[in-house]
KOLTOR-729360 format. One record per residue (C-alpha): residue number from 0; x, y, z. Coordinates in pm, whole numbers. Example, Ala and Ser with C-alpha at 12.3 -4.5 7.8 and 13.67 -1.06 7.14 Angstrom:
<pt><romar>0</romar><X>1230</X><Y>-450</Y><Z>780</Z></pt>
<pt><romar>1</romar><X>1367</X><Y>-106</Y><Z>714</Z></pt>
This chain:
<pt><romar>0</romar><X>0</X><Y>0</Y><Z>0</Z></pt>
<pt><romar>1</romar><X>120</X><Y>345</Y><Z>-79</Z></pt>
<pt><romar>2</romar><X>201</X><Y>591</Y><Z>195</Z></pt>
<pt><romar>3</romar><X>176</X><Y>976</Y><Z>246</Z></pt>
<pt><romar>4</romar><X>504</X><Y>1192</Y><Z>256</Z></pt>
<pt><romar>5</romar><X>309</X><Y>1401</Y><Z>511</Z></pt>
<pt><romar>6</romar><X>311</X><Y>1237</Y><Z>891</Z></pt>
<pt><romar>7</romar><X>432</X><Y>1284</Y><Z>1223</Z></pt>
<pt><romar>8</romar><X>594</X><Y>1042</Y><Z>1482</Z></pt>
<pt><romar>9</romar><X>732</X><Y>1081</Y><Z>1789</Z></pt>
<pt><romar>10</romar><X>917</X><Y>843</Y><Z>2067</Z></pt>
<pt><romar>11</romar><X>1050</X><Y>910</Y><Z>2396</Z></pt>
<pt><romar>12</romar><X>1313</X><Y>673</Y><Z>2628</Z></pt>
<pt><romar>13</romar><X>1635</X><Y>734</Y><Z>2831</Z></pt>
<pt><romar>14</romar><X>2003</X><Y>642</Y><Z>2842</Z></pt>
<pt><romar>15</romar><X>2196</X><Y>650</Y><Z>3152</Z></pt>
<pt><romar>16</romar><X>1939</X><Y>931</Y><Z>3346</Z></pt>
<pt><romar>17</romar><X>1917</X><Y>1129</Y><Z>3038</Z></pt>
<pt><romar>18</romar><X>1557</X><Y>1173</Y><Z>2888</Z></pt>
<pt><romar>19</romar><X>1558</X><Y>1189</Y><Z>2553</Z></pt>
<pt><romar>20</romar><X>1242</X><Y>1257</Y><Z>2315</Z></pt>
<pt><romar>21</romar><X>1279</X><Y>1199</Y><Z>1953</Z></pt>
<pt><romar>22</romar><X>1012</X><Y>1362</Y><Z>1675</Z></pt>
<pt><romar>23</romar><X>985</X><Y>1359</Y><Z>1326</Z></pt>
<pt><romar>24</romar><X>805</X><Y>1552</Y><Z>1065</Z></pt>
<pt><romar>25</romar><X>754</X><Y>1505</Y><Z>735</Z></pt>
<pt><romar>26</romar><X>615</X><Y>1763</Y><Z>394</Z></pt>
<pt><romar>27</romar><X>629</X><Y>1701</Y><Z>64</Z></pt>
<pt><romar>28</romar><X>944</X><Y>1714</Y><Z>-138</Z></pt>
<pt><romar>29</romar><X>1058</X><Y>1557</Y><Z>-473</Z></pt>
<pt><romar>30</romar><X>1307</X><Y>1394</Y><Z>-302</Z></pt>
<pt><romar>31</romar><X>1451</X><Y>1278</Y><Z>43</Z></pt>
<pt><romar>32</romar><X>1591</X><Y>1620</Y><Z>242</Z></pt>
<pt><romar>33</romar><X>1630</X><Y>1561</Y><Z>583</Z></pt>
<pt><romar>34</romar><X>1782</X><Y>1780</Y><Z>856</Z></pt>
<pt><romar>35</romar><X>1856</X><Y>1670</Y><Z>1225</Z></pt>
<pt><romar>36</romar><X>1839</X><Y>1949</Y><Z>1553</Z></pt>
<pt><romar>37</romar><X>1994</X><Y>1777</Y><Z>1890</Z></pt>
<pt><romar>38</romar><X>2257</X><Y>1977</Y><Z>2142</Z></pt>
<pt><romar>39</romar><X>2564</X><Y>2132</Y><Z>1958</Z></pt>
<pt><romar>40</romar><X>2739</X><Y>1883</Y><Z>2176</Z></pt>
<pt><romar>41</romar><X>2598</X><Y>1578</Y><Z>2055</Z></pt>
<pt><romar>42</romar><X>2568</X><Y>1701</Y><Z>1694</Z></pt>
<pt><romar>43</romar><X>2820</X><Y>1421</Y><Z>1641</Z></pt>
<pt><romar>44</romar><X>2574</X><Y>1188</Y><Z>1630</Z></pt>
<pt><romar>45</romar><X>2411</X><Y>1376</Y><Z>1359</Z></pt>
<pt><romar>46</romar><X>2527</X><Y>1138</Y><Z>1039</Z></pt>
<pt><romar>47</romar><X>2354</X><Y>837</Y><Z>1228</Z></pt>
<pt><romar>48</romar><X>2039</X><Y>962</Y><Z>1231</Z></pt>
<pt><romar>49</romar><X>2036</X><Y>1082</Y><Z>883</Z></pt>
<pt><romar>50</romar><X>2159</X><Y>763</Y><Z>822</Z></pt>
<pt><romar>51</romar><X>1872</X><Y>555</Y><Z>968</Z></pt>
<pt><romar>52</romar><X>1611</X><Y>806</Y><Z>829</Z></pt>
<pt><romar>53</romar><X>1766</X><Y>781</Y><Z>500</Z></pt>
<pt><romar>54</romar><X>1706</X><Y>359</Y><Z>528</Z></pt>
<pt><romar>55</romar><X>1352</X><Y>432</Y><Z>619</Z></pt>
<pt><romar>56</romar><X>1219</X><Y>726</Y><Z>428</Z></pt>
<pt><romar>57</romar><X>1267</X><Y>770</Y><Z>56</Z></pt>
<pt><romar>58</romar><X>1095</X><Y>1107</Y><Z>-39</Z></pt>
<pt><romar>59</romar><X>991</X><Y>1402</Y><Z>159</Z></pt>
<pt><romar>60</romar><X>1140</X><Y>1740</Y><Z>323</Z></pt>
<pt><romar>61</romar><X>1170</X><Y>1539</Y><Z>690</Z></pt>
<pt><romar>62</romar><X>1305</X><Y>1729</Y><Z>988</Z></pt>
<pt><romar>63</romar><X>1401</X><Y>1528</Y><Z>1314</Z></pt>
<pt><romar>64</romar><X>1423</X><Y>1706</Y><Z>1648</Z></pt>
<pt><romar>65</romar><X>1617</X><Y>1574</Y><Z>1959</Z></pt>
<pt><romar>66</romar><X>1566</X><Y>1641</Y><Z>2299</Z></pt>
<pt><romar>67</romar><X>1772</X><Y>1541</Y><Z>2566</Z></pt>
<pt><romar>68</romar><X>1721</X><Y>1610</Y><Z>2922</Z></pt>
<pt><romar>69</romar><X>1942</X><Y>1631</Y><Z>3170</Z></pt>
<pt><romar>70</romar><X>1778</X><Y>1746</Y><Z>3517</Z></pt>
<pt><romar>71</romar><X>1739</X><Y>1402</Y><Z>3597</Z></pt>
<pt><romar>72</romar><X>2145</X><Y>1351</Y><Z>3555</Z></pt>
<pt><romar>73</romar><X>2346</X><Y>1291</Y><Z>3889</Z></pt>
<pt><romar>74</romar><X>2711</X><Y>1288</Y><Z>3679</Z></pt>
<pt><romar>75</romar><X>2804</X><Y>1630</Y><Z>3874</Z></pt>
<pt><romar>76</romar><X>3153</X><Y>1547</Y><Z>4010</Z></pt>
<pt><romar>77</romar><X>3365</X><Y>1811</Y><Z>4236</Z></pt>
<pt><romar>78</romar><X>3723</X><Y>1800</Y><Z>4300</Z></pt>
<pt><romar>79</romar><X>4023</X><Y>1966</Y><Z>4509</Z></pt>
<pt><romar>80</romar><X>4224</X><Y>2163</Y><Z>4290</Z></pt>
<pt><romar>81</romar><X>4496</X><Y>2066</Y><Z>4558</Z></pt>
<pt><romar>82</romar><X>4791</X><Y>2284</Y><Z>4384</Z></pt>
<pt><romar>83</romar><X>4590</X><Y>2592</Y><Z>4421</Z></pt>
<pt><romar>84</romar><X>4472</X><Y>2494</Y><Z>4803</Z></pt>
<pt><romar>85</romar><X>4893</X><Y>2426</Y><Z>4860</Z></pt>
<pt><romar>86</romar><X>4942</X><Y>2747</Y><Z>4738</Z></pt>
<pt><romar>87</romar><X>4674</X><Y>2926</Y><Z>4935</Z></pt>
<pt><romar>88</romar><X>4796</X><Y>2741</Y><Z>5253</Z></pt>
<pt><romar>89</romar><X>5139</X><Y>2868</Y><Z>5194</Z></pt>
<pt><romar>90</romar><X>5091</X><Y>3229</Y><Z>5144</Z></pt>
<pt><romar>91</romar><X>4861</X><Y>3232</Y><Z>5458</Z></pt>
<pt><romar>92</romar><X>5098</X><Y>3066</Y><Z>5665</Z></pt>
<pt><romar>93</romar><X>5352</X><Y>3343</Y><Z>5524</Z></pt>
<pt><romar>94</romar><X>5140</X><Y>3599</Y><Z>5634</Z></pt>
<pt><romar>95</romar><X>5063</X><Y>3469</Y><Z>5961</Z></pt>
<pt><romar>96</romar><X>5425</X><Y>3426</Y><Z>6036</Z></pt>
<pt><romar>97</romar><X>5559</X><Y>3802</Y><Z>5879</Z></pt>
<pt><romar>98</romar><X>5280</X><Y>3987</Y><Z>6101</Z></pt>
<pt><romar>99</romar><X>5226</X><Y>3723</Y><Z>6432</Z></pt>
<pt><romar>100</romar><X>4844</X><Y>3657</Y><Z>6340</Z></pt>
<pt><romar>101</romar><X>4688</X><Y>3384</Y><Z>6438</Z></pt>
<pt><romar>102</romar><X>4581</X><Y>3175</Y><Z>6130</Z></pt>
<pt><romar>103</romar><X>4225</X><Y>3102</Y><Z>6186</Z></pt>
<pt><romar>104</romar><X>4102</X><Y>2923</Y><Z>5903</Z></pt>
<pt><romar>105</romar><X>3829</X><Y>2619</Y><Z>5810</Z></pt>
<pt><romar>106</romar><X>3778</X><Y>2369</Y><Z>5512</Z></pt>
<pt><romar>107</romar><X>3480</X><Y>2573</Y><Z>5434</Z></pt>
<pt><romar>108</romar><X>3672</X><Y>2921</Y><Z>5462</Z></pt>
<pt><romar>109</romar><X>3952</X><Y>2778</Y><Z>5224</Z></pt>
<pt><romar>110</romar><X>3674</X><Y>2660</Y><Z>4996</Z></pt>
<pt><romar>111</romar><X>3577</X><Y>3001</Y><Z>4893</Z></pt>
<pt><romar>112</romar><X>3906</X><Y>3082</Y><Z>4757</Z></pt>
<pt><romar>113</romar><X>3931</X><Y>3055</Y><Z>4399</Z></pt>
<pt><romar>114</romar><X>3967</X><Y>2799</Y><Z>4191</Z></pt>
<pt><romar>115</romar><X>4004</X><Y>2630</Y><Z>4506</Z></pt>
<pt><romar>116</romar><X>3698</X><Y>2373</Y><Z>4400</Z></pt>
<pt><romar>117</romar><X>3679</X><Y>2284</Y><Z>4045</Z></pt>
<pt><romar>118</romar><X>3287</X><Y>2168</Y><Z>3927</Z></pt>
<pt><romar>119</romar><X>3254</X><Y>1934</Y><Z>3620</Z></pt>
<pt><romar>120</romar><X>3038</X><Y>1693</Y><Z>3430</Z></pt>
<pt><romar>121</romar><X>3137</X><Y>1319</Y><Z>3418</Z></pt>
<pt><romar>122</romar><X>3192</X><Y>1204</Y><Z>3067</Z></pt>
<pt><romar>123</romar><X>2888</X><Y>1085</Y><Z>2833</Z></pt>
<pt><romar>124</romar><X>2957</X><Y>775</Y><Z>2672</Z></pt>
<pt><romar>125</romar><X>2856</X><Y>877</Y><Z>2343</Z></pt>
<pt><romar>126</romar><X>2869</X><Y>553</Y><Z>2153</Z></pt>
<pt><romar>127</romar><X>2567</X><Y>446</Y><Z>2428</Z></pt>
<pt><romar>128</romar><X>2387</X><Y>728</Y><Z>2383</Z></pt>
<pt><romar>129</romar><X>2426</X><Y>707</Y><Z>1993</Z></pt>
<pt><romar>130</romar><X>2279</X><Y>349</Y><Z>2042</Z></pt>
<pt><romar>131</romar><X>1985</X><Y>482</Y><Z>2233</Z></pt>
<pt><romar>132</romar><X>1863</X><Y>744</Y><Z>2018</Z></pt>
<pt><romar>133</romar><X>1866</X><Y>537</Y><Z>1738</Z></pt>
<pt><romar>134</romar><X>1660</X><Y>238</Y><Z>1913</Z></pt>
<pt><romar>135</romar><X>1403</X><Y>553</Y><Z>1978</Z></pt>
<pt><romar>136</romar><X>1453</X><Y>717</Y><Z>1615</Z></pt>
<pt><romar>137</romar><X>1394</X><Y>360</Y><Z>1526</Z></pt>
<pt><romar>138</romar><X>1027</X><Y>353</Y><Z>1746</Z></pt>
<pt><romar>139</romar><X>961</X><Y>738</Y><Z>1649</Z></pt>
<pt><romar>140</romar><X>1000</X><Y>624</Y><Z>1271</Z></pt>
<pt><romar>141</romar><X>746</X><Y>309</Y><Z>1332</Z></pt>
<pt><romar>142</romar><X>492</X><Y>571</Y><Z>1491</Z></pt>
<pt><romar>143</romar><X>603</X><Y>810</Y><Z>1148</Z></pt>
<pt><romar>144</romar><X>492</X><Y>553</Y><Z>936</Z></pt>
<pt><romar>145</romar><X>210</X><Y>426</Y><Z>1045</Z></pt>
<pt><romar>146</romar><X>38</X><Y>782</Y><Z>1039</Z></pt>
<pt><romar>147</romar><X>174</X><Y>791</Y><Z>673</Z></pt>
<pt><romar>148</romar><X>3</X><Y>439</Y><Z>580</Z></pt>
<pt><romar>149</romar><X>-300</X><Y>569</Y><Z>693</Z></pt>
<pt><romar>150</romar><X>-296</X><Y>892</Y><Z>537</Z></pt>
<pt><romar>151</romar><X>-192</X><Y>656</Y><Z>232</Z></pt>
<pt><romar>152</romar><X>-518</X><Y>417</Y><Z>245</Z></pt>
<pt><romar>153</romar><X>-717</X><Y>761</Y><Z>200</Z></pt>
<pt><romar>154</romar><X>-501</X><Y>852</Y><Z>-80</Z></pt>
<pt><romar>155</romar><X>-541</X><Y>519</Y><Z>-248</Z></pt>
<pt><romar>156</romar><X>-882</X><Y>496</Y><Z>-209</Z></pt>
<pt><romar>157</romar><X>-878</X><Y>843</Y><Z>-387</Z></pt>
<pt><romar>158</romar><X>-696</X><Y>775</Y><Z>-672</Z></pt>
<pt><romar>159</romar><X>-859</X><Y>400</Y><Z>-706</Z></pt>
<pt><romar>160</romar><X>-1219</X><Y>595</Y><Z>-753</Z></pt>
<pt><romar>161</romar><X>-1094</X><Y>824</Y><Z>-1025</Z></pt>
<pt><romar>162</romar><X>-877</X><Y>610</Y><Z>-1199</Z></pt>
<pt><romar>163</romar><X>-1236</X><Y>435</Y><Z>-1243</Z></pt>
<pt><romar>164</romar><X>-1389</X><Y>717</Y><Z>-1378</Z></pt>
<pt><romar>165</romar><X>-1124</X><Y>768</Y><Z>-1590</Z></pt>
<pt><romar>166</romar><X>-1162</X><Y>448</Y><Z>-1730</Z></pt>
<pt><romar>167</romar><X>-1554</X><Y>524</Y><Z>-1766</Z></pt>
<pt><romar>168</romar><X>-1445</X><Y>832</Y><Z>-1961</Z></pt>
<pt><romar>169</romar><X>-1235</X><Y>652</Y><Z>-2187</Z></pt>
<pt><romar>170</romar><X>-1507</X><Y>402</Y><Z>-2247</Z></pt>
<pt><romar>171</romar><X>-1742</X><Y>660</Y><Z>-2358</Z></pt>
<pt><romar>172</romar><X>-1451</X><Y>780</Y><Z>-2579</Z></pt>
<pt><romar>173</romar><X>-1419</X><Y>509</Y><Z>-2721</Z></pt>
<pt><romar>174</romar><X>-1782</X><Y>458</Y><Z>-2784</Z></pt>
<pt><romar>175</romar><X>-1835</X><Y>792</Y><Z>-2899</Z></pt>
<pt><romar>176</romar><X>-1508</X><Y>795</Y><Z>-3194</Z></pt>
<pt><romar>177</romar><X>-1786</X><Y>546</Y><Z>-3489</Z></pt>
<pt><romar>178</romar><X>-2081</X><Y>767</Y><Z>-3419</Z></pt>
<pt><romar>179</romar><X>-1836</X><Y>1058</Y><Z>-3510</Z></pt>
<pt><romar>180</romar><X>-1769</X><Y>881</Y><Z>-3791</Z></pt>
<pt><romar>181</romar><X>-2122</X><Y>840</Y><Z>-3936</Z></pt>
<pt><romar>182</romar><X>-2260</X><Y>1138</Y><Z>-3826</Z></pt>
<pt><romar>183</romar><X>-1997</X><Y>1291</Y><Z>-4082</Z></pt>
<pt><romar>184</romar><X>-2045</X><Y>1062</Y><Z>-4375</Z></pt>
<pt><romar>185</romar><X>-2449</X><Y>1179</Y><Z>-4311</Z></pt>
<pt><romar>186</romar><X>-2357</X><Y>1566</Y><Z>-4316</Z></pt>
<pt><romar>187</romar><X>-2110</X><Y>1498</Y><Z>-4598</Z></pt>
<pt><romar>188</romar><X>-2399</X><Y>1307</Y><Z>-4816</Z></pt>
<pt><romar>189</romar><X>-2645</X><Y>1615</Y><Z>-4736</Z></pt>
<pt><romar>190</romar><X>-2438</X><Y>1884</Y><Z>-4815</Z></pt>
<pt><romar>191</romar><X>-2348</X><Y>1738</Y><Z>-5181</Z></pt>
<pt><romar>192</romar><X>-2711</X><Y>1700</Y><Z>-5181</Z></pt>
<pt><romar>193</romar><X>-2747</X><Y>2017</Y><Z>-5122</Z></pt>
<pt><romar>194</romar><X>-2559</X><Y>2112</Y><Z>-5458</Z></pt>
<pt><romar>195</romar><X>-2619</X><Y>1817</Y><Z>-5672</Z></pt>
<pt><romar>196</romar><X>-2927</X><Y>1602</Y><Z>-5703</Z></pt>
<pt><romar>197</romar><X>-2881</X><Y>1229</Y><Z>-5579</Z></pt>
<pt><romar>198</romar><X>-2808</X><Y>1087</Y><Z>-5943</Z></pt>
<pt><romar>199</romar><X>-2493</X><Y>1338</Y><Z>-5911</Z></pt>
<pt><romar>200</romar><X>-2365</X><Y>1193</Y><Z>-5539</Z></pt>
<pt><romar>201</romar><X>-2068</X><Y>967</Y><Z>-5580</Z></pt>
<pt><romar>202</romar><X>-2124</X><Y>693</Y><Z>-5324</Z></pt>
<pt><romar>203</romar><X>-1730</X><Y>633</Y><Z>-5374</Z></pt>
<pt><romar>204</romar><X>-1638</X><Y>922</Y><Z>-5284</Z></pt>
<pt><romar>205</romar><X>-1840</X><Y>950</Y><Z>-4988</Z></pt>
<pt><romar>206</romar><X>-1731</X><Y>630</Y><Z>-4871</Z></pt>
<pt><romar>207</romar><X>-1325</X><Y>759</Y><Z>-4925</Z></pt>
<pt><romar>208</romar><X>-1386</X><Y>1099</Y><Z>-4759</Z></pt>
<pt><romar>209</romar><X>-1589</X><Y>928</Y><Z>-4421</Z></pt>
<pt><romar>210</romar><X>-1261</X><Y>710</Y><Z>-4464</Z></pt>
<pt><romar>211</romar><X>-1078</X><Y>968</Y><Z>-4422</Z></pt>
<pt><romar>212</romar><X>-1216</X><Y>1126</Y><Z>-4151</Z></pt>
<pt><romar>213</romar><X>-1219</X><Y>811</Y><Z>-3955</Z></pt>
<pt><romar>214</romar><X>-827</X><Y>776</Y><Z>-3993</Z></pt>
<pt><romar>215</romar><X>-752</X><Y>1083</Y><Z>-3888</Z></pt>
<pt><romar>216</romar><X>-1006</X><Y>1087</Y><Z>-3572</Z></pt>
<pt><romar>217</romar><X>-964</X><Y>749</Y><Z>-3487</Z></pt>
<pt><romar>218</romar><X>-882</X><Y>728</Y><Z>-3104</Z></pt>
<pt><romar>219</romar><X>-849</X><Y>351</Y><Z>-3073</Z></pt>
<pt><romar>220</romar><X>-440</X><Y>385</Y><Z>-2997</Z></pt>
<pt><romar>221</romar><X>-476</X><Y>618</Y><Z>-2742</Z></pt>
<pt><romar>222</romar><X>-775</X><Y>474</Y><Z>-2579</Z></pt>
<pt><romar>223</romar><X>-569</X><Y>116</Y><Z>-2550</Z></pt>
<pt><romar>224</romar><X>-259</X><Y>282</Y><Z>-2391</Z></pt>
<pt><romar>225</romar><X>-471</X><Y>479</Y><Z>-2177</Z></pt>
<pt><romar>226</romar><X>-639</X><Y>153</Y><Z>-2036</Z></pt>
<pt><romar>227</romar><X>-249</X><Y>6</Y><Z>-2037</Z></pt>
<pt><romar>228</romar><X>-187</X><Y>325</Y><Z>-1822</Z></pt>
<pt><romar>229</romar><X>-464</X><Y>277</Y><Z>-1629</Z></pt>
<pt><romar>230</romar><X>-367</X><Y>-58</Y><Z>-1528</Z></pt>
<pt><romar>231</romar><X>7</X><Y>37</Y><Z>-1467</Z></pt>
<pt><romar>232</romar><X>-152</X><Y>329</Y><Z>-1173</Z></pt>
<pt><romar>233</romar><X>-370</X><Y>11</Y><Z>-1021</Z></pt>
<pt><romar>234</romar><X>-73</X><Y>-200</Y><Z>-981</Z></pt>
<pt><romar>235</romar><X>163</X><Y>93</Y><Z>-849</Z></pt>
<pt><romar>236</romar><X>-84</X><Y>211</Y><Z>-595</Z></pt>
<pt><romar>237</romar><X>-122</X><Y>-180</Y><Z>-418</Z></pt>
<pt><romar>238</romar><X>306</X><Y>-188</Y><Z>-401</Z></pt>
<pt><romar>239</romar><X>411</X><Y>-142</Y><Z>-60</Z></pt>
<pt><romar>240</romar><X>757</X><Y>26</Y><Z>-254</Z></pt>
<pt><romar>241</romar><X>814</X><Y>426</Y><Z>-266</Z></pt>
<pt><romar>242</romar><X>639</X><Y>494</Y><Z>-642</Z></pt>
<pt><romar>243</romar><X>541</X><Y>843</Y><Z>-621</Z></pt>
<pt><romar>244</romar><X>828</X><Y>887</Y><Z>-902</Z></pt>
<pt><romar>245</romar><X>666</X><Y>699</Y><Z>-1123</Z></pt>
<pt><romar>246</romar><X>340</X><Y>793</Y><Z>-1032</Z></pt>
<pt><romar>247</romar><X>478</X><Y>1125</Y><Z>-1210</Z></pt>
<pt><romar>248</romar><X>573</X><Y>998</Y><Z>-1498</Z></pt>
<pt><romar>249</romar><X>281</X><Y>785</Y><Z>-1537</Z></pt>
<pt><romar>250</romar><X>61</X><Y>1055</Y><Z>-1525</Z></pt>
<pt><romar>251</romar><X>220</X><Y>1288</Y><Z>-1753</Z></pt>
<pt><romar>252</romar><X>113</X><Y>962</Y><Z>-1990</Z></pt>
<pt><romar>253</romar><X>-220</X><Y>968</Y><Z>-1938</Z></pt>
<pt><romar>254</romar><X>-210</X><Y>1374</Y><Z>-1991</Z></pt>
<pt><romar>255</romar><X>-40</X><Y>1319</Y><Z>-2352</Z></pt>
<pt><romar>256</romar><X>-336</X><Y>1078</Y><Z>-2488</Z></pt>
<pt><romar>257</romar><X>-588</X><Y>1251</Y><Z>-2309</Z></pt>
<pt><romar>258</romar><X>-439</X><Y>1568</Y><Z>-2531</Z></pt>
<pt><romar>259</romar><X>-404</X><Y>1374</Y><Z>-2815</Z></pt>
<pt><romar>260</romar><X>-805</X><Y>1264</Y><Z>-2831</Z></pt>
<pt><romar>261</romar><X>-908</X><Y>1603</Y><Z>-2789</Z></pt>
<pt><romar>262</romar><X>-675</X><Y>1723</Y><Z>-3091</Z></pt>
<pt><romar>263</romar><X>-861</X><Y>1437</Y><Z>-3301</Z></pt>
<pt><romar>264</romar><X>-1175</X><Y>1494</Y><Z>-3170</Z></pt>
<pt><romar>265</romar><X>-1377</X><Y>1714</Y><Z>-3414</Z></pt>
<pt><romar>266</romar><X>-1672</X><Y>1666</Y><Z>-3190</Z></pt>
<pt><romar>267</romar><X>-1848</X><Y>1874</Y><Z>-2921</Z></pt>
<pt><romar>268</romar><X>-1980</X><Y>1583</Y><Z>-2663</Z></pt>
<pt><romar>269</romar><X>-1648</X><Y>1418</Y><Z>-2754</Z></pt>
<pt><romar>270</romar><X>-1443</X><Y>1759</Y><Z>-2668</Z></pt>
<pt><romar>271</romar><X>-1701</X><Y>1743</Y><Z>-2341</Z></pt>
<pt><romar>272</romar><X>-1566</X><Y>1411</Y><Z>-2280</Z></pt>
<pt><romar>273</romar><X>-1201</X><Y>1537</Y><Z>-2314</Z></pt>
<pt><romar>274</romar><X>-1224</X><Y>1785</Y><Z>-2088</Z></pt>
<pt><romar>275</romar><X>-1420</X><Y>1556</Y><Z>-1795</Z></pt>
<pt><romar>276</romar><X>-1128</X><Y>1297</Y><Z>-1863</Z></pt>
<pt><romar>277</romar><X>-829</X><Y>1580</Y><Z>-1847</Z></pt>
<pt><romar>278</romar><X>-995</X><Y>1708</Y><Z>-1518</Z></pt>
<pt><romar>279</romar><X>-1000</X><Y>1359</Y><Z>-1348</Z></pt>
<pt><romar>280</romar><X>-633</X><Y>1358</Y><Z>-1443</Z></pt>
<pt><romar>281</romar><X>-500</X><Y>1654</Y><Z>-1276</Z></pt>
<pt><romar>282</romar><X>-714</X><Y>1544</Y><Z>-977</Z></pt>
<pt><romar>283</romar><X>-496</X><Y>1212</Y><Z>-973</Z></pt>
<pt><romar>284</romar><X>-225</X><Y>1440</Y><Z>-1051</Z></pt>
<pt><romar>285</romar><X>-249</X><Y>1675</Y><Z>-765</Z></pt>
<pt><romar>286</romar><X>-308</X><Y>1350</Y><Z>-493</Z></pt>
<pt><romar>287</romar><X>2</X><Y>1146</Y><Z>-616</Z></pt>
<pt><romar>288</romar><X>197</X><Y>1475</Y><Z>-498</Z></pt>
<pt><romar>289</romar><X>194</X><Y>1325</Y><Z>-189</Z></pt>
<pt><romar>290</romar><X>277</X><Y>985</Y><Z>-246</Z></pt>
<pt><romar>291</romar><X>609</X><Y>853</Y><Z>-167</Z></pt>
């Protein structure tokens, strides 16, 4: 079944106290463009997940947002700067001993000083966090997709109903293309009857001009491809593969024939008939725009 380029997923899970929320949205786009927001200090990570989208999604302007939070973290770790404490130590003793002070100092006095304490983050392992996000890319692209499906059983069930009445059209084309024919050879007979009285009508020539008319307005070429075409869209639209391409292409198709017919109808209901099967087109048209 064909899916939508238009959907939205979204996962959430953890690694090592970080919460981290993945989402993905998805337009329409000719082809696959897809651009990744996470921290500046993860952004390392970045190819991966382009990576993984890129083995998912085939078409579509996608953009995947990363959120990692880390209020939950405990990884704060605080440390001695002991050289600077030494050093602190030693020019108080110094002063206590130049001016006969009493040196009256605590742990929590000398923690103060600067640079005394030094506050950092423990290390992220990065590979394990890489491996996290992508098992919850990999749930937030299952959530993605099955929002596209659906979208994709209302486009198919779209397209199936006027590919029908397409074929209908055609039908009616094809129906109408002899009576076009006769109804010529009986305005052709009249109007020589018109100027010559029947003894002068040449029933030869009649029958060559109607000929005539009937190989030049004949629409039984295009009709058949435009059934082949029709069948072609049928098949694509059941394929579980990416075929909006071809969709394209397959469409532009049925717009050539559907051109041609009206150039070789000389006709008004047929020329009616055109124009109801050109506008069923361009409906098809506009819904396989967002097909994958």
């Amino acid at each position: 079944m064909i899916k939508s380029m238009t959907g939205y997923g979204c996962a959430k899970g953890s690694s090592d106290k970080l919460d981290i929320t993945v989402e993905l949205r998805s337009v329409n786009n000719r082809f696959l463009d897809c651009s990744v927001k996470l921290p500046r200090v993860y952004t390392c990570l970045e190819d991966g997940i382009k990576a993984r989208v890129q083995r998912s999604i085939s078409r579509g302007k996608v953009d995947v947002f990363v959120t990692i939070d880390a209020s939950r973290s405990d990884d704060t770790v605080i440390s001695v700067n002991e050289p600077v404490a030494d050093a602190y130590m030693a020019a108080l003793d110094a002063l206590c001993a130049r001016y006969g002070i009493e040196k009256d100092i605590t742990a929590v006095t000398l923690s103060r000083y600067q640079d005394v304490l030094a506050v950092t983050k423990a290390e992220t392992d990065v590979k394990k966090l890489g491996e996290d996000i992508d098992a919850i890319l990999a749930r937030a692209i299952d959530d993605f997709n099955s929002m596209r499906v659906r979208e994709g059983q209302r486009l198919y069930a779209d397209i199936s109903s006027r590919a029908d009445e397409v074929e209908r059209l055609v039908g009616l084309a094809e129906e109408r293309s002899p009576q076009t024919v006769a109804e010529y050879r009986e305005r052709l007979t009249a109007r020589l009857r018109e100027v010559l009285d029947s003894s002068g009508i040449d029933d030869a020539r009649v029958v060559t001009e109607a000929a005539i008319f009937a190989d030049r307005t004949a629409v039984a070429e295009e009709t058949v491809r435009l059934r082949s075409h029709i069948s072609q869209l049928r098949e694509l639209i059941k394929s579980g593969e990416p075929v909006g391409r071809k969709l394209d292409f397959l469409v532009q198709e049925f717009n050539r024939e559907a051109n041609t017919i009206g150039s070789k109808g000389n006709d008004l209901q047929m020329a009616r008939i055109v124009v109801d099967l050109k506008s069923e087109i361009e409906k098809i048209r506009e819904q396989i725009q967002n097909v994958e």
